[in-house]
Structures are given as C-alpha cells and as structure tokens.
N, C-alpha and C positions, 0 to 999 in steps of 0.2 A: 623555355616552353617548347612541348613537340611541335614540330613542325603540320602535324596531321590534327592538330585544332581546330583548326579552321574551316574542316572537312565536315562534313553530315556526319550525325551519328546514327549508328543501329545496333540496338542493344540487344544480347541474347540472354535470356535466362538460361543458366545450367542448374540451379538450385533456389528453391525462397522455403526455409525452415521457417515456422512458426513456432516459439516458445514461451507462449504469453500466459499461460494456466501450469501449474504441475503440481501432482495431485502427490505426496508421500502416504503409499500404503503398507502400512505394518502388520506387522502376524502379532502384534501383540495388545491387549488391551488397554483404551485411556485412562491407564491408574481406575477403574470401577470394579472392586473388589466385590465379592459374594454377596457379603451381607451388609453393602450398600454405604457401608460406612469409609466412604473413600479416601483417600491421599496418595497422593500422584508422584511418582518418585521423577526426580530433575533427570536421571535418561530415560523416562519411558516418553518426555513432553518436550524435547532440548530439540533445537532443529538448527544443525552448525553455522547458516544465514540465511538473509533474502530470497529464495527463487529469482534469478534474472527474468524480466522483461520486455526485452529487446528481441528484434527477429533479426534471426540472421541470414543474411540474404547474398546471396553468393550469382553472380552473370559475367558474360564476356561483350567486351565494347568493340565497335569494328567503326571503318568509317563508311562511308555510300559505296564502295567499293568491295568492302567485305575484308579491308585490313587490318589486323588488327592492332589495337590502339595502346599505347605507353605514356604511362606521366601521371600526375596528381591532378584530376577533375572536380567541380565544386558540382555535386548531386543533393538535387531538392525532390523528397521523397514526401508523399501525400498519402491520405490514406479517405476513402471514400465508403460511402454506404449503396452507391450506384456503380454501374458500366461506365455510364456516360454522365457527363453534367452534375448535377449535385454540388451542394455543400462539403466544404473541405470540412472533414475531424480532426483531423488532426496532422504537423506539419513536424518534418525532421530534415534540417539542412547543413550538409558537412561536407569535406574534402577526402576523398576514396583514392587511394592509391591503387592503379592499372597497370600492371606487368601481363604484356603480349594477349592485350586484350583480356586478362582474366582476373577479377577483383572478389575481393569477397570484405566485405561492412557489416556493422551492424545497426540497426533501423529503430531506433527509441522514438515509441509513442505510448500515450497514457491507455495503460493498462485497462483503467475503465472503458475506453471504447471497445473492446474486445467481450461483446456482451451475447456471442452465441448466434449472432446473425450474419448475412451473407457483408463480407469486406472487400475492396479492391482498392490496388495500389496502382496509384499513377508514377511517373517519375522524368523528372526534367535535368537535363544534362547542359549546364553553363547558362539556361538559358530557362526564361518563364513558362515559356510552352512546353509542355509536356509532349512525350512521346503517345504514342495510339497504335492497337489500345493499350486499355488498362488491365494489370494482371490481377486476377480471383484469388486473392489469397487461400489455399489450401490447407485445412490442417494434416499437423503432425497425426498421422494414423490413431494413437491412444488416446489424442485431443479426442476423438471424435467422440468419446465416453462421458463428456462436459456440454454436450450439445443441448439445446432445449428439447424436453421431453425423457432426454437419453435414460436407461435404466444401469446402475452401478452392481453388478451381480457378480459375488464369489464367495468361497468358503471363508477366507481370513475373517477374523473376530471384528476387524473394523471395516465395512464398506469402504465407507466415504468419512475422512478426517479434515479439520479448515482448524487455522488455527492462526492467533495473529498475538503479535509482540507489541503492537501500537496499542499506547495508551488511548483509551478510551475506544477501540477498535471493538471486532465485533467478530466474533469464530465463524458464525453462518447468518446470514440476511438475509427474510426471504419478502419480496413485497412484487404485489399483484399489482398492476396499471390500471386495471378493467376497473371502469367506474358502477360495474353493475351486474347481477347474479350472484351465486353465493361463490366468493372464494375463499381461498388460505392461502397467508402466508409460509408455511410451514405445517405440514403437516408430517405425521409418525405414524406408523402402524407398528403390530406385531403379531404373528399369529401362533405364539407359546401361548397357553393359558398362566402362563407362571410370566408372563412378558409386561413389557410395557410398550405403550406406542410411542410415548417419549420420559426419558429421565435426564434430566437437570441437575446438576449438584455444584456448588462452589464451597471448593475448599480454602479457599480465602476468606472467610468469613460474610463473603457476600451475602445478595438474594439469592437463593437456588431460580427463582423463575420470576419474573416482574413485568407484568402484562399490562398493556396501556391502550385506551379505545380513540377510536377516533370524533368525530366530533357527534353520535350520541351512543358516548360509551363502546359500545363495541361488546361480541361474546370472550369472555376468557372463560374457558372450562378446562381445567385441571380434574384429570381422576384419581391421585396422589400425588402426592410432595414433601417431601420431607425437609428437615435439618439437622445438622449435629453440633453446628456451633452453638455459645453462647452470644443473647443476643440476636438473634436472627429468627425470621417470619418464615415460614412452610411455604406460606403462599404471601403476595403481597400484593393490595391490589389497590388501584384508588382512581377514582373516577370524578370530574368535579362540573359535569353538567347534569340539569334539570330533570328526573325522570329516569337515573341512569342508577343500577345495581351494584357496586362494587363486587360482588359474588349473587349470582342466579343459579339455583340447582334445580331439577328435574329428575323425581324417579318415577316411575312406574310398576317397580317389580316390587313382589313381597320382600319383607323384613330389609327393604333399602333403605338407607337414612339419606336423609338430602345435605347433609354436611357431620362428615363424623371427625373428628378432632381429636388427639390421643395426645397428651406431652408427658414426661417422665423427668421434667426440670425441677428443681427444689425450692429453686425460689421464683415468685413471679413470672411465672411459666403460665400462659392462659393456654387453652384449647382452640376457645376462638376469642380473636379482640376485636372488636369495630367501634369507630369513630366516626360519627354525624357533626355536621355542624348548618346544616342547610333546615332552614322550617321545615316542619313536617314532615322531618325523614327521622327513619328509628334505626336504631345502632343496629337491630336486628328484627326483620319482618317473617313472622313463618307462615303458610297455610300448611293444613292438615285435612284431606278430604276424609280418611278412614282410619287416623292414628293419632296418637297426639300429637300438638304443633311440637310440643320441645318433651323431650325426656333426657332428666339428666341424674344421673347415677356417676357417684365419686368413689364407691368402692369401698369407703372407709368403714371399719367397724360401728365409727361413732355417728356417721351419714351427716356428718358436716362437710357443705352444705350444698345440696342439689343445686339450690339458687342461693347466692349473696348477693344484698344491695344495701347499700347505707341509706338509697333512697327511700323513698313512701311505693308500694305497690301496689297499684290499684288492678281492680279486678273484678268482673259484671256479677261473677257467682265465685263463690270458695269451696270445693268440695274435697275434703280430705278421709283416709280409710279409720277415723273412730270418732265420737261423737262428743268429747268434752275439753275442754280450754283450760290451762292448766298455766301455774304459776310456779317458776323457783321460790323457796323458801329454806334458810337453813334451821337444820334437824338438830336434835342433841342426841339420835341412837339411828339405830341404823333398821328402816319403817319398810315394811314391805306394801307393793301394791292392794290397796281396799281398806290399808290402815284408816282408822279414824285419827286425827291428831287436833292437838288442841294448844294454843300458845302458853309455854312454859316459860321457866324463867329467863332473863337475857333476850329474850323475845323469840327464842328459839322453837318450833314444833317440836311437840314427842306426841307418842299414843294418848289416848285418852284413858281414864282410869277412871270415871265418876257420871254417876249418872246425871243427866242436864244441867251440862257445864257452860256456863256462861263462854267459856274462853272457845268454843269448837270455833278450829279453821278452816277442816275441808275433808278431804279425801288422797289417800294418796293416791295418784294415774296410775294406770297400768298402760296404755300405750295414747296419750293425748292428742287429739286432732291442732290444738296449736298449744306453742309453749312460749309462754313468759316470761323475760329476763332470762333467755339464754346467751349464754357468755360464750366466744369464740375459743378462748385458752379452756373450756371447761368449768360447769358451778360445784367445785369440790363441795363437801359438806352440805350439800343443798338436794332434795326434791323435788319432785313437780308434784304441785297440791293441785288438786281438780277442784275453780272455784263455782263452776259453770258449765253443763251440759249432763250427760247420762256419764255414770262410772262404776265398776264393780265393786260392792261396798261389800264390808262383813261388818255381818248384825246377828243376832243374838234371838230367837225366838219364844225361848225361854221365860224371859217375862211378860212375853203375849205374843198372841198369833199376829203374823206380820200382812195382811192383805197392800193389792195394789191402792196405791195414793194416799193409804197412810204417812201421817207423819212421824219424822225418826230424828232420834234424837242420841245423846252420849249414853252407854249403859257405865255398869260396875262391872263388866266384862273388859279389862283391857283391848283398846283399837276395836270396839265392835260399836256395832249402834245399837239401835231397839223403836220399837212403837212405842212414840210419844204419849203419853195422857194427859189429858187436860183440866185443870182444875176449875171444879165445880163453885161458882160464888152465885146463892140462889138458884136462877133458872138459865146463866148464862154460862158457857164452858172458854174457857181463856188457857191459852199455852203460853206457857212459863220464857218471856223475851228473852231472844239470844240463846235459847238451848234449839230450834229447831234446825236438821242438818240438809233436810232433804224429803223430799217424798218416793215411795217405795212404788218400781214398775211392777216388781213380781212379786210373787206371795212365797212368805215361810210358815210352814205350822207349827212347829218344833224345830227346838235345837240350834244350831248354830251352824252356818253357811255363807254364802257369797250372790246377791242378789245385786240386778242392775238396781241404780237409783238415780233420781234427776236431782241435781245440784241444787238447794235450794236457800242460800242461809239466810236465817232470820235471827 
C-alpha cells in the first residue's frame, strides 16, 4: 500500500462528463410512408446496442500537501438532489486506480434519477465522510436540448426519436405530477393543413393508439386513426367506471359528424362496435341539436342495411319517405309497380284479369315506407305487395268514372282496378265480399291511368 495513505486527501476535478440521455437523430424517416400504410424496414429501426449510462468522470488526487497520489483507492461516489444535506439517490462504490494523482472511472447510477433537474455529486475517498463541497453536475452541452421545457428544433424529417427493445417498454412516456388544472400527457401539434398533431401506427398487428383514464375516465380525443391489419380497432377504448364515455365527441361546425367511421374489410369489418354491460348504459348514446342523431348510408345499390338488428326496435314516432307497408310475396311473372295481383295457382301472385275476384291480394309498391319478410341474401322471385297504406294503383275508368272514396275493385282490364258497384237487394245496396281492394284518393274520368289509393282489403 502507498505510503501517502495515510495522508489527507484533496481532490481536483479536471473533467466530470455526463452521459446519461443520447438522443440518435436520423435524416431519415421512421418506416411512415406517403400513404400511411406503413412497414418499417429492420435498418431504418436497428440500433447496434444499449446507449451507456454511466458518467464518466475523470480528477487528480493530491495529498494535504498538494502531492500527488499513486495506488488503488476504494471511492464512494453519491449522487444528491441538494448542495448540502439531503437524501442520498443514489450510491456507486468501487476501487479507482491513481497513476501520479490522475484517475479517470466510471460512475453508474440509475438512469432514472437523471430526470432533468438540478444534481450534485459528493464523494468519499477510503473513508464515510465525504469531501466539501459537492460538485453540480454539469451537462454535456447537446444534453442541454433534454432539459424540461427545452424545444427540439431542425430540418431533419425526425425531431426527436425514443425507442426501446424492452419487452413491454414504452417509446415515449409522458405523465404530469400536478394533481390540478388542465394538463397533458403528451401532446402533438402540426401546422400543415394536410398534417397531423399525432400519428400512431403499429405494424405489428397491434392497437395503433389505446387510451386509458383515470379514475373518472379521463378525455381520449382522437381526430383520426386508422388501421391496416386484420383484426385490429382504429381506435380502442374502454373505460369501466360509473358515468364514464368510452368515446365523447363535440362538434360545432357545419356538415361535422361527431364520429365518422369508414372500413373497407370484407368480412366482419364494423365502422363502429361498442360493448355495454353496466345498467343503463347504451352501446351508443347520440344527441342532435340541428341534424340527425345517426345517419347511415352503406352505399350499396341494394341499401342493405342502414340499420341491422336481430333485436326488437323500438321507437316514440316511425317516420319514413312513402306512405304504405308492404309485404314480400312470390310472383309467377314479372308485375310492375301499381299492378293489381291476385293469388294464383301454387299460391303464387300474378296480375289480375277478372272483374271482382275473390282472390285480390294487394297492390304492387312502388317505393314502400316498410318492407316485410325481407331476406338478407335477397327475396329472388318475390315482390312487395302493398298490404296497407296509400299506393300508386292503375285502374281502369272506363267502366265508370272513378271519384275520391270510391270503392275499387278487380276489372277485365289486366293489373288495373275500377269502381266497385254494389248490388242492389230491395232497398239495400251490398258489395260483393272479398272483391273490395281499396278506396280511391283521386278522381279518373275516363280512360285508364295511375291514381293514389288507400289499401283497403275486404
């Protein structure tokens, strides 16, 4: 052992590096291609290891004299959030090799204490007591671009990049301490109108973004989100206290929709899915101060189906754009709207062809306000007979002038009706059961046309 052990020490700093942050900034972008539909190639995301987190710390040892000191010394290095006094954070204690008083170590402490705030390092040579004072740790000049508050400003495509190999880790974390006022964890901006304030994407088959509140819910507002995988949510959201929204939207502007939902999947693709299971909560709540609460439009030629439910729908008022209720039935020819049809053989409708025909079934629709016994795959072979309400009929004036509220019945006209007559027994006049089809809203004089009529069979 030196002989000059034994002696006081005084320690010079000639260098304390700090390397506990290092930020990799590329000219290149993270795999996020034009048209959003991303995959990440393994060199644009490969990062050859860990970032060390050690500081390196480089002084010269002397003794009370100002000698300089040789040998292998046992240094307990501390790391403080004060000058003076305080709680120790964190402790690193090892043996430093001294040639002519100049040593240079390295100083491992946990990384998370290094959270942007003022640090100082004490440090005790053989011995519990530390030296005085304590040094201000310093950063590295380009650290200074990690600081709280600091702003990350340049042309390269990527600002600021985080990125982590640890299972179950986390690319950026952002969480606020303040128990009060409005803050965020993270926020985005952008001021491209073609921009986003933040984009999400996981090409792993992940969630793209998965928002979670605290204990009453919390706001998650997404302005888009997408996905490309199969199997995966746009947005994902799930909340499971009293009073709490899973999604809350707010607009204000014209022609906004408060949640508009687009998929282009083939199978079992929803637009939006929501799952309740708390009393009194609905899988979907809408208000509508000046539009309608839901409008939904599928695009399809065949307009199956705005709304599906297997369930019962209920509903204070029904109001649809025509005014009669109309049933499938199959046909044996092929009936245009206002036909008259009558059950033929095999149970099948055709036109009518006889005047007050016991068998009249109905009318055929021309655009029904509801339809019965409509089939999902399609009612090949089948109609919708208007059995109920107003419907454009063709009748026959021919065998009498047609006035309003006349009754109508089957003519010798195929598919047309006509003004019933009633047969006279004495003084009383009686119509012939099961031939009446309907009563006439408007009048024909002559001839043959298309008059509204109210459904009426007897």
């Amino acid at each position: 052992m030196d002989k000059t052990r034994n002696k006081g020490f005084v320690l010079i700093v000639l260098l304390a590096a700090v390397a506990v942050i290092a930020i990799a900034v590329s000219g290149a972008a993270p795999g996020v291609s034009e048209d959003k539909n991303v995959e990440s190639s393994a060199d644009e995301i490969a990062m050859t290891s860990d970032v060390p987190s050690s500081i390196n710390y480089q002084g010269r040892l002397t003794n009370s004299a100002g000698e300089p000191l040789s040998g292998t010394y046992n240094m307990t290095f501390r790391l403080y959030k004060v000058a003076s006094g305080g709680t120790v954070l964190d402790t690193d204690m090892h043996s430093v090799e001294v040639t002519d008083g100049l040593f240079n170590t390295a100083i491992d402490f946990d990384r998370d204490k290094f959270d942007g705030k003022d640090l100082w390092l004490g440090i005790a040579i053989e011995t519990v007591t530390e030296m005085t004072p304590r040094q201000e740790l310093i950063a590295v000049p380009y650290a200074l671009s990690l600081r709280p508050g600091a702003n990350i400003i340049g042309s390269a495509p990527v600002a600021l990049r985080a990125e982590s190999s640890h299972i179950g880790g986390k690319g950026i974390c952002g969480y606020v301490t303040s128990e009060s006022g409005t803050t965020y964890g993270v926020v985005g901006s952008s001021k491209s109108p073609d921009g986003y304030g933040g984009y999400f994407y996981n090409n792993g088959g992940g969630t793209g973004v998965y928002g979670h509140g605290g204990k009453y819910g919390g706001d998650f507002t997404v302005k888009q989100a997408g996905t490309f995988g199969n199997r995966n949510a746009g947005v994902n959201v799930t909340t499971i206290y009293d009073y709490s929204e899973g999604v809350r939207t707010y607009t204000a502007g014209s022609h906004s929709a408060g949640v508009f939902a687009y998929t282009t999947g083939d199978e079992h693709s929803y637009g939006v899915y929501a799952s309740t299971k708390g009393e009194n909560s609905h899988g979907v709540y809408v208000e509508s101060a000046k539009s309608d609460a839901i409008y939904a439009d599928t695009g399809r030629s065949d307009h199956k189906y705005g709304v599906y439910t297997p369930d019962y729908m209920y509903a204070a008022k029904y109001d649809t754009g025509s005014s009669d209720v109309a049933e499938y039935f199959a046909v044996a020819e092929d009936v245009e709207p206002g036909t008259v049809t009558v059950i033929g053989v095999d149970s099948k409708l055709q036109s009518s062809c006889k005047a007050y025909d016991t068998t009249v079934a109905g009318i055929v629709s021309t655009a029904p306000g509801v339809s019965l016994g409509t089939n999902e795959s399609g009612n090949e072979g089948e109609k919708l007979i208007a059995v109920a309400g107003r419907v454009p009929c063709k009748v026959d004036a021919t065998y009498a002038p047609i006035m309003p509220g006349d009754l109508l019945t089957t003519s010798d006209t195929p598919g047309h009706a006509m003004k019933a007559q009633p047969v006279v027994i004495g003084e009383i006049e009686i119509y012939r059961p099961g031939t009446t089809l309907g009563k006439a809203l408007e009048p024909l004089d002559s001839g043959t046309g298309v008059i509204e009529v109210l459904v009426t069979l007897q």
